[in-house]
N, C-alpha and C positions, 0 to 999 in steps of 0.2 A: 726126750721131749717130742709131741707131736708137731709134724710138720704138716704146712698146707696140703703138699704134693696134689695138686690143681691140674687135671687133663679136660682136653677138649677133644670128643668125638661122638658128634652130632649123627643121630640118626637117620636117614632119609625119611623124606615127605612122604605121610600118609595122613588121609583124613581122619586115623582112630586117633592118632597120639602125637602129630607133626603136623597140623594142617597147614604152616607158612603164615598163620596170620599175623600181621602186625601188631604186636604189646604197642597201648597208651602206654605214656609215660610213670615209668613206677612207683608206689604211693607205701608198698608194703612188701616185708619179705613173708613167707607162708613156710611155716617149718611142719613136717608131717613124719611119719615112721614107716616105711611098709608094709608091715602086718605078714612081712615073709621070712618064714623063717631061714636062716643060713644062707638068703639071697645077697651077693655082693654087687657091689657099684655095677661090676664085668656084665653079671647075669642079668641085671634091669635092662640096662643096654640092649641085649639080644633080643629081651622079650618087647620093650616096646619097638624096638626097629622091626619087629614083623605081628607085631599087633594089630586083630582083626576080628569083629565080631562087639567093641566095645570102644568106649571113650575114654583115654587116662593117659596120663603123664606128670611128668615134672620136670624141669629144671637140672635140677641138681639133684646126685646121689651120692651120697656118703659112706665110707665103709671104715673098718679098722686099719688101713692100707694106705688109701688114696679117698678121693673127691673128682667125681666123672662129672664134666658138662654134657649132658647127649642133646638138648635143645638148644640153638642161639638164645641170648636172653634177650633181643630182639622181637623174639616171636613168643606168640603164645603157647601156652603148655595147657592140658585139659587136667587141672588140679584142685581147683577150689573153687568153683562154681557158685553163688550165692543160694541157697536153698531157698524154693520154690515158696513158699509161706511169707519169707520177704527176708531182707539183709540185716542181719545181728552186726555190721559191720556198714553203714549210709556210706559211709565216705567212699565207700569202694562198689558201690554200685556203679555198674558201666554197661552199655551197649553201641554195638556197631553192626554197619549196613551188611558187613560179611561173618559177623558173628552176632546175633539178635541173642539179647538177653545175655550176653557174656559174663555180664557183671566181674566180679574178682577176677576172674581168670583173663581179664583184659589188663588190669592193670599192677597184678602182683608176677613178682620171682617164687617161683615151689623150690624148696628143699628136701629134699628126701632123706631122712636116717636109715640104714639097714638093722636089720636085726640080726643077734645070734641066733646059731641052732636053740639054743635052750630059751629063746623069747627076749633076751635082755636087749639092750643098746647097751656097745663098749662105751666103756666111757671116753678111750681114744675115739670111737665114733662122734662122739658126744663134742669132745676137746677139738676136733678137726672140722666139727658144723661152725663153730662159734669161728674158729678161724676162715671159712667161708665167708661167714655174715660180715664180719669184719672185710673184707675184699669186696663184698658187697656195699657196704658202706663208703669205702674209698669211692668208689665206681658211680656211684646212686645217690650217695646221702645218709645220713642217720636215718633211716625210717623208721618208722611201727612192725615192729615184729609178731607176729600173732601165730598162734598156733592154728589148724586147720579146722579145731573144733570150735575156736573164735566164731569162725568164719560160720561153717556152717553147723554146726553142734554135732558132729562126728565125732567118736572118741578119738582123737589123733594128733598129737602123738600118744597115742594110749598112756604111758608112763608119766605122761606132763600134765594130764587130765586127771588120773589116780591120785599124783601127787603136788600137790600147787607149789609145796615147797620147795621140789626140784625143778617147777617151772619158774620158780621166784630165781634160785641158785644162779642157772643157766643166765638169767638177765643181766643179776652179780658179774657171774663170770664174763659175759661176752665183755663188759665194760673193762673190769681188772686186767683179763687180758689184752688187752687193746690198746692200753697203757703201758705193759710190758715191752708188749711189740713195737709200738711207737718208741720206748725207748732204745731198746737193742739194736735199733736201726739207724738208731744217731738221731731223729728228729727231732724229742723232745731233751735228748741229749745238748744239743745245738740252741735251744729254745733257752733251755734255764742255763747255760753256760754265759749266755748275751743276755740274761737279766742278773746274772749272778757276777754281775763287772764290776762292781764297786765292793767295798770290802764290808760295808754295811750289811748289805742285801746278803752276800758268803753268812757273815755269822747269825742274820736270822735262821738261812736255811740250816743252818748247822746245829741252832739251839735246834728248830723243829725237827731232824731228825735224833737227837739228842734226845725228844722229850718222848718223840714214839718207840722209842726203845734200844734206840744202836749206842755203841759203846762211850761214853764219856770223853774217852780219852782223841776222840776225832777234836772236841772243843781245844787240846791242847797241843795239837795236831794246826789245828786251822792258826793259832795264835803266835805259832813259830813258823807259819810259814809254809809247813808240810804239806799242806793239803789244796791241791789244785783245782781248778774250775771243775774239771772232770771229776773227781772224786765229789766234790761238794753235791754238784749235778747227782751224780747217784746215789748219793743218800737223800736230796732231796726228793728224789723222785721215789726213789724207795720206802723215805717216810709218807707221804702221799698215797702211794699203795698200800703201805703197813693202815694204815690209818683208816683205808677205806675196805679194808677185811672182814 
């Protein structure tokens, strides 16, 4: 199973890709690809901490491995700019006195996915952004997830853009998983076990996981007695996730 494995090691200030400035408050996350081949979370790092000659960054970088923080999210990253013709995105139009014309890049989180040698995104690359976004969401909010060719019409993340239906997936998934995760962590474990207090409420959840497809015999399981808060709780939760597949 992919895990978060979430580091922090910010780059130092420079005007190409750190400038210090202050992110408005966050309205959207910005998922993007690098377009480098066989570059990892490690080598972004390096290259933006002595980038020179250009403008770029992000946020976050994702690899098959780990998820590198190199900018505070704090501060602005130069990742998604509004193009010049005008914003495919109003809501996210922004300017300030220390960055004129900012637009997106004032008020969004960038993601970065890496690529393999051979051009793909892992799919643990893939499994490990959504686990991102999810963290991000605790921290921020449910927001608007958009890709970066939302934004400005850039192919990017090229894969998401070729294929809408992998960008449909990935929306699927961030949710499905995020339900898992809430549960394994006890929280919504704890939630349906204190709605599931009376013996009524047990045997609905137990027809509805019954009816999405778990074994029968939990019904005669639950009517002797066998089957405790926590058990119920997991199937309930489970038929819920079966159901939204």
């Amino acid at each position: 199973m992919v895990a978060l494995n979430y580091e922090t090691k910010h780059i130092g200030k420079n005007k190409f890709s750190r400038p210090g400035y202050k992110l408005f408050p966050v309205k959207a996350f910005v998922l993007h690809y690098t377009a480098n081949h066989g570059g990892t979370a490690e080598n972004h790092f390096s290259y933006f901490n002595n980038l020179k000659g250009r403008y770029a960054s992000a946020h976050i970088f994702v690899d098959r491995t780990k998820s590198l923080e190199i900018i505070p999210l704090s501060e602005v990253a130069f990742h998604a700019n509004e193009r010049k013709e005008g914003p495919l995105i109003p809501s996210l139009k922004a300017t300030a006195g220390y960055y004129p014309g900012g637009n997106a890049n004032l008020n969004t989180i960038g993601i970065e996915m890496c690529m393999e040698k051979d051009g793909t995104i892992h799919p643990d690359t893939i499994a490990r952004t959504i686990l991102v976004i999810q963290k991000l969401q605790k921290q921020f909010g449910v927001l608007p997830i958009y890709r970066h060719y939302d934004i400005t019409g850039k192919r990017c993340p090229a894969p998401f853009v070729s294929d809408e239906k992998l960008w449909t997936k990935f929306f699927v998934d961030v949710k499905k998983e995020d339900d898992e995760l809430k549960f394994s962590s006890g929280t919504l474990k704890k939630e349906w076990e204190t709605f599931l207090g009376s013996k009524a409420q047990r045997e609905i959840a137990v027809k509805a996981a019954v009816e999405a497809g778990y074994s029968a015999n939990w019904i005669k399981n639950f009517e002797e007695g066998k089957a405790e808060n926590g058990d119920v709780a997991a199937l309930a939760i489970g038929a819920l996730i079966k159901a939204n597949k």
